[in-house]
ZAVO-225350 format. One line per field, with one value per residue (C-alpha): chain; x negated, y, z. Coordinates in nm, 2 decimals. Example, Ala and Ser with C-alpha at 12.3 -4.5 7.8 and 13.67 -1.06 7.14 Angstrom:
2
ch	A	A
u	-1.23	-1.37
v	-0.45	-0.11
w	0.78	0.71
END
This chain:
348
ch	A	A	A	A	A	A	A	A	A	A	A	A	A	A	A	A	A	A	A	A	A	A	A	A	A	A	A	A	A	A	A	A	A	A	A	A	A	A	A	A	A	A	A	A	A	A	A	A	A	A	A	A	A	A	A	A	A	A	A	A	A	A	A	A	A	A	A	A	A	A	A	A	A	A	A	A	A	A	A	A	A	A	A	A	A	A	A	A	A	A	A	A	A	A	A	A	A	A	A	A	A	A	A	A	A	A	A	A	A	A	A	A	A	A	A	A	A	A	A	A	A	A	A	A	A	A	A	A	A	A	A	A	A	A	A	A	A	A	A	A	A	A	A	A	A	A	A	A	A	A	A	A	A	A	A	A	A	A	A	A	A	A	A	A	A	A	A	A	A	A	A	A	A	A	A	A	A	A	A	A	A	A	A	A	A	A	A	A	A	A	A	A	A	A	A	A	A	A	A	A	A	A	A	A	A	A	A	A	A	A	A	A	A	A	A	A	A	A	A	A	A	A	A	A	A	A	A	A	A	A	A	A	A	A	A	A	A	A	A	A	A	A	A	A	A	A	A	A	A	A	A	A	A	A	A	A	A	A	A	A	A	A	A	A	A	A	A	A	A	A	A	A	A	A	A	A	A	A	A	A	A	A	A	A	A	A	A	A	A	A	A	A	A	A	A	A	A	A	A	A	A	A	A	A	A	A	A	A	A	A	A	A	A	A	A	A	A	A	A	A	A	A	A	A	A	A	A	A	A	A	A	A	A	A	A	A	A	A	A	A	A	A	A	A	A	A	A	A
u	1.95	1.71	1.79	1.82	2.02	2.28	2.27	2.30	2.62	2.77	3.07	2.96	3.25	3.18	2.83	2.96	3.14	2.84	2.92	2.73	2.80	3.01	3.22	3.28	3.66	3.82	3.68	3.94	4.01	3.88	3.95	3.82	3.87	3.61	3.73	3.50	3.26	2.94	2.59	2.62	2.82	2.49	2.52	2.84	2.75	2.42	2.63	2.87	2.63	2.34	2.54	2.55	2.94	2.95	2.66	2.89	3.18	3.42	3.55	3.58	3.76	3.65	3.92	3.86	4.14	4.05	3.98	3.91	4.24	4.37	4.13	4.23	4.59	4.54	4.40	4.74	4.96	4.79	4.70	4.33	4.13	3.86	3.81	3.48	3.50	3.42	3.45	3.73	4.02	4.05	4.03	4.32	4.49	4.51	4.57	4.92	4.93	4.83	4.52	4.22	3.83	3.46	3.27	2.96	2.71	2.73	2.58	2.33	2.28	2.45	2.36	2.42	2.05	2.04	1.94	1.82	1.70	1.48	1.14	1.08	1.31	1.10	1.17	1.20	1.20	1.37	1.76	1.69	1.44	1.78	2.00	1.77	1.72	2.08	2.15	2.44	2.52	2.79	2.98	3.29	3.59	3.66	3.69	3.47	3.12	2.89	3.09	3.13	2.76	2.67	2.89	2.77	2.39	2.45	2.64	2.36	2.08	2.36	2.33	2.66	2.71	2.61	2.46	2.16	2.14	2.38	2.74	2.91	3.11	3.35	3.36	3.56	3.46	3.18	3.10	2.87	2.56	2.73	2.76	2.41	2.31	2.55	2.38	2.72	2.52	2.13	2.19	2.44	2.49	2.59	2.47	2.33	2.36	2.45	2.14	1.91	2.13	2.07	1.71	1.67	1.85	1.57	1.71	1.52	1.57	1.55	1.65	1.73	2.07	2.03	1.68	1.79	2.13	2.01	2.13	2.47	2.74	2.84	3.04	3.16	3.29	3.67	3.93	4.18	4.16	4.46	4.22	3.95	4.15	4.35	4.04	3.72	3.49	3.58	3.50	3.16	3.09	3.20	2.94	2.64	2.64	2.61	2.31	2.17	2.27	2.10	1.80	1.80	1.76	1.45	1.28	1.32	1.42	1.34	1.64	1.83	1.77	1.84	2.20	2.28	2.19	2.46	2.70	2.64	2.63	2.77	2.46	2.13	1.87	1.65	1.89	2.02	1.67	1.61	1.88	1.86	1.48	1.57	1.82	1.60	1.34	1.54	1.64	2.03	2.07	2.16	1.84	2.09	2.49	2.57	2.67	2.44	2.62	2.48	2.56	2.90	2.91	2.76	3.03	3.28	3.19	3.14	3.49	3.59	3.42	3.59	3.93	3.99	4.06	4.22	3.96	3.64	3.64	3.41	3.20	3.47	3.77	3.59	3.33	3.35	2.99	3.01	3.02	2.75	2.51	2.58	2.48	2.16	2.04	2.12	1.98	1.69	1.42	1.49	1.25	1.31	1.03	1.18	1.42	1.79	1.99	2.26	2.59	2.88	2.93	3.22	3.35	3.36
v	-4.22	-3.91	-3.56	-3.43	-3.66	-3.60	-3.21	-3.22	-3.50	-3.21	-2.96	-2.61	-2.46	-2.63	-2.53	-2.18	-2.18	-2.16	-1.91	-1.63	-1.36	-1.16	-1.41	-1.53	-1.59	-1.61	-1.88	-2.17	-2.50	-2.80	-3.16	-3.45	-3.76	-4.08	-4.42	-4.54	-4.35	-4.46	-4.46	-4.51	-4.13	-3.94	-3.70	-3.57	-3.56	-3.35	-3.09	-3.04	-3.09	-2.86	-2.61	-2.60	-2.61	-2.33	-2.15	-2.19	-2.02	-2.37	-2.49	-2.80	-3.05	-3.44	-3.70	-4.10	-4.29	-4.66	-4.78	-4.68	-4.70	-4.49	-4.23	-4.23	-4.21	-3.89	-3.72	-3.84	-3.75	-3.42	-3.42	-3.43	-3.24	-3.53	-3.83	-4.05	-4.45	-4.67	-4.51	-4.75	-4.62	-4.29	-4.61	-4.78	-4.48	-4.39	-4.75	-4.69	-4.34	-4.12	-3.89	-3.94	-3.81	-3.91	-3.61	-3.66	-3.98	-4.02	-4.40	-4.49	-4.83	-5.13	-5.15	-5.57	-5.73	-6.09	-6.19	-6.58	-6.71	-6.98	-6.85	-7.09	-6.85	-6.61	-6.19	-6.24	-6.02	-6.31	-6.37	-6.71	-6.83	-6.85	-6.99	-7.33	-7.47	-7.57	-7.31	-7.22	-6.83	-6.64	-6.38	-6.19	-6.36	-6.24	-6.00	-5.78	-5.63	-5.92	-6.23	-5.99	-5.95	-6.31	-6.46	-6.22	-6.22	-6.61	-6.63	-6.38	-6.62	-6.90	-7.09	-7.26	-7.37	-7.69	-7.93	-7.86	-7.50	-7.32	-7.29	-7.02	-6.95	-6.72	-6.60	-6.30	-5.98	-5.90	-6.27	-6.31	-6.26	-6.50	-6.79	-6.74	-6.74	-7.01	-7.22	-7.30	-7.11	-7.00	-6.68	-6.42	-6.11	-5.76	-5.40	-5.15	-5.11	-5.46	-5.55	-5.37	-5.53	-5.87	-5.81	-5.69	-6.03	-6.28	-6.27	-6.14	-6.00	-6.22	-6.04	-5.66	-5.63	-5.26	-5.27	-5.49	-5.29	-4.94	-4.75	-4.79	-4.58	-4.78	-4.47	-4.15	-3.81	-3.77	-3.57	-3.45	-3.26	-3.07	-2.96	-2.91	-2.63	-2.47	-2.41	-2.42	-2.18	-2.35	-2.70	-2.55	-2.44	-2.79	-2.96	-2.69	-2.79	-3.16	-3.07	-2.90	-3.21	-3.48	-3.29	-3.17	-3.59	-3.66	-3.28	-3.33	-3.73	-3.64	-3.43	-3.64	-3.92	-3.71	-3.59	-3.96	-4.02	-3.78	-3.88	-4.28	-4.21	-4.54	-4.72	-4.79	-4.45	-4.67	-4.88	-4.61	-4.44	-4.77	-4.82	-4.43	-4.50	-4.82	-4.61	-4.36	-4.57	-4.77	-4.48	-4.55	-4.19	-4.00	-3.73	-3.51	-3.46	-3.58	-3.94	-4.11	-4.24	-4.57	-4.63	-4.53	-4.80	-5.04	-5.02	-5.04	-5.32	-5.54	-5.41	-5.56	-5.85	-5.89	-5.79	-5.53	-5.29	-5.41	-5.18	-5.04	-4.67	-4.49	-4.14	-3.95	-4.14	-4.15	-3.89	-3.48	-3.40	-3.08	-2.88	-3.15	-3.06	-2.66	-2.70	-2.87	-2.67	-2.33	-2.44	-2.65	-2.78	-2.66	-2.61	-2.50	-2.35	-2.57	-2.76	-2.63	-2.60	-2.86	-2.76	-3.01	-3.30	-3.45	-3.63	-3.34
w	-4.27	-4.20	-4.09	-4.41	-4.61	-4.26	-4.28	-4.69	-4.62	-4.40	-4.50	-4.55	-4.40	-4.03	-4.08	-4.08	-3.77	-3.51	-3.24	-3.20	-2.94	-3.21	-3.28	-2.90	-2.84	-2.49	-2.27	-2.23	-2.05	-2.25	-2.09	-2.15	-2.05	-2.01	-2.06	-1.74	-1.49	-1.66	-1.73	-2.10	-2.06	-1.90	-2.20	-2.06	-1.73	-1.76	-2.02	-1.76	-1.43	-1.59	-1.67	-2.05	-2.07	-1.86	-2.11	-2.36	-2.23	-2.17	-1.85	-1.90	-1.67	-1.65	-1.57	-1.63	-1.81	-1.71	-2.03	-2.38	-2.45	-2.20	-2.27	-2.62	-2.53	-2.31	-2.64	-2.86	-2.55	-2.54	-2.14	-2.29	-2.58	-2.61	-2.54	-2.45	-2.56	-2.80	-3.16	-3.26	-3.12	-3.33	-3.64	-3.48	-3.44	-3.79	-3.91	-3.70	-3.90	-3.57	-3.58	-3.50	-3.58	-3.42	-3.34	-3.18	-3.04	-2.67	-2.63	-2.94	-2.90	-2.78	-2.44	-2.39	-2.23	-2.22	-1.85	-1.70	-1.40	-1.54	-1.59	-1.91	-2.07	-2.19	-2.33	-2.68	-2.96	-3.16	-3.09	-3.24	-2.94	-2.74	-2.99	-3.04	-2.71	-2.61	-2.39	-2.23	-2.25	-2.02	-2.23	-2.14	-2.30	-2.67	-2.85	-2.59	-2.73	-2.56	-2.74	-3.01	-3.08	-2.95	-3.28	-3.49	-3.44	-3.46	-3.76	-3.92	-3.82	-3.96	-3.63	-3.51	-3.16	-3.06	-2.77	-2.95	-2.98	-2.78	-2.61	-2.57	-2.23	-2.21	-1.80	-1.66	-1.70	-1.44	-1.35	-1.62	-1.39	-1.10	-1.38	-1.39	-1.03	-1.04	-1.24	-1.45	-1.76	-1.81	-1.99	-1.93	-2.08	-1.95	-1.91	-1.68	-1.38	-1.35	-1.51	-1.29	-1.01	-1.09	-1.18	-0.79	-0.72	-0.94	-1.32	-1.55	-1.86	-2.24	-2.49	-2.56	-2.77	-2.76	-2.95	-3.19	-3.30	-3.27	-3.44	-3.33	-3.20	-2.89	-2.74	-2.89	-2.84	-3.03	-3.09	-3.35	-3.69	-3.54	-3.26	-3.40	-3.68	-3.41	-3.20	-3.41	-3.19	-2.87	-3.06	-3.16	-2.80	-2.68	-2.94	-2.89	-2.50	-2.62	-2.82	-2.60	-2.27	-2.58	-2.61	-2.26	-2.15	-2.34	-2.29	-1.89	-1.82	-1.47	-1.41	-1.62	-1.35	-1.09	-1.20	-1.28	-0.90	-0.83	-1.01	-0.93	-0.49	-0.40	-0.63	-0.47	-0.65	-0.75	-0.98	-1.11	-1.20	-1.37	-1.54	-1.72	-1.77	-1.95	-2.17	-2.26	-2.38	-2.59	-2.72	-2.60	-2.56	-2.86	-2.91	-3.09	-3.10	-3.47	-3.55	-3.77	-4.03	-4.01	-3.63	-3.68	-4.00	-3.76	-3.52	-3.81	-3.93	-3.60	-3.52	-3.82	-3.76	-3.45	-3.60	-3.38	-3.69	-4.07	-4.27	-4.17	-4.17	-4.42	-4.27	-4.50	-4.33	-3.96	-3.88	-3.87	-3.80	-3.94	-3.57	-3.43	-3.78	-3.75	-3.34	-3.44	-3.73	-3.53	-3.21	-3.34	-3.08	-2.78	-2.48	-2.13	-1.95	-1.61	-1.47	-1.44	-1.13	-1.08	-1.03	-0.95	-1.05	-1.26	-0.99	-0.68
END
């Protein structure tokens, strides 16, 4: 779906709430709070690192839940104002008649990269190479994203598992790799860093998941309508310094790399410079704040593939772009003349 069939989708009334100096209310805390320290979250870290929360007029505070859940929970116990996880929790939430809204793209793609250790296994652009030659492929056990889109790819290409063209073995989370090295499977999947990690140790990698499913919206920004009408400036701000951190990634990748190295000390640089290059050639980093409609459909349906939700969510149901949309069309292409400073990071 392009731009403009996006912007036209959007309400007129959050289009209208852009803040302008005039309209500037009183700077206030905003927290949010990250399912997992992560790579796939580097649009949060450079809003809040670069300084374009602070632009805005938010102080906003990072915490890490743990999980998806438990970041969702800190938004519906109210010791958080967002949250940052997988886009199905706000679904779930309002299946159990809670509240619950997607506002914004923070992970574009589904990061998952096939990896082997045998060079006859070739990088494919095909799933299907690897699902004909009786392979045996580590996943995590289900209903977690790499079985997830392992069945569902394979049901698509109406391959079923066999001897003959391949088994499925469900390992612990964070052994897929060592089944590999292991030689208890030939492919295993997982995502960065573990990927760059393992490539340093011999694997190397088969199949991109993340090219194939893009768009998809693999992690989001979420709140609550309650929220969001008790405080719509301070929402606004909140989703203009995400524009500006999207854009800010693929205007200067650089300094994108290098506040990822900040925020990652206890990871070799050079992984983590691989992995964020990786990400932003894929195109895993959204370019701009808004959801596209079709990732966030994509994630509803694999989630009801997987039966982690009853219904799929439709955009009306799921997705409040409107502050994302009024960021994007007010700002528009934005270009620094050089790098910004680094402040902080989430984690100091």
């Amino acid at each position: 779906m392009n731009i403009r069939t996006i912007c036209t989708a959007a309400t007129i009334s959050a289009a209208l709430v852009f803040v302008s100096p005039a309209m500037a209310e009183e700077a206030k805390p905003v927290r949010i709070n990250q399912a997992f320290q992560s790579l796939l979250y580097l649009s949060l870290y450079v809003a809040h690192d670069a300084g374009f929360f602070e632009e805005e007029g938010v102080n906003v505070k990072v915490t890490t839940g743990g999980g998806g859940s438990q970041a969702w929970s800190a938004v519906l116990g109210g010791s958080a104002d967002y949250s940052v996880q997988d886009p199905v929790f706000p679904t779930i939430s309002r299946e159990q008649g809670g509240p619950g809204i997607v506002v914004g793209t923070i992970c574009n793609a589904e990061t998952i990269y096939a990896l082997a250790k045998n060079s006859n296994i070739k990088l494919t652009a095909n799933f299907s190479d690897l699902l004909s030659q009786g392979y045996k492929i580590s996943t995590q056990p289900q209903p977690d994203s790499g079985w997830a889109r392992l069945t569902d790819l394979a049901q698509r290409l109406g391959i079923k598992p066999s001897d003959s063209t391949y088994t499925n073995v469900q390992v612990p989370i964070g052994s897929e790799m060592a089944s590999v090295f292991a030689g208890q499977t030939d492919i295993g999947l997982s995502y960065p860093p573990v990927v760059e990690q393992a490539e340093d140790q011999g694997l190397h990698v088969a199949f991109s998941f993340a090219a194939a499913s893009r768009p998809y919206l693999f992690s989001s920004l979420n709140t609550t309508q309650a929220f969001i009408e008790k405080n719509p400036l301070t929402h606004q701000k909140v989703m203009n310094a995400f524009e500006k951190a999207s854009q800010y990634i693929y205007r200067h990748p650089e300094e994108a790399v290098k506040i990822a190295i900040r925020e990652f000390p206890d990871l070799d640089e050079k992984i983590v410079r691989r992995a964020v290059e990786r990400m932003i050639s894929e195109l895993a980093y959204p370019e701009h704040a808004f959801a596209e409609y079709n990732a966030f459909t994509a994630n509803q349906k694999m989630h009801l593939f997987v039966g982690t939700i009853k219904k799929a969510a439709t955009v009306e149901e799921g997705l409040d772009n409107g502050a994302a949309l009024s960021a994007y069309r007010t700002l528009g292409r934005i270009e620094w003349s050089e790098p910004r400073p680094i402040a902080k990071t989430v984690t100091q």
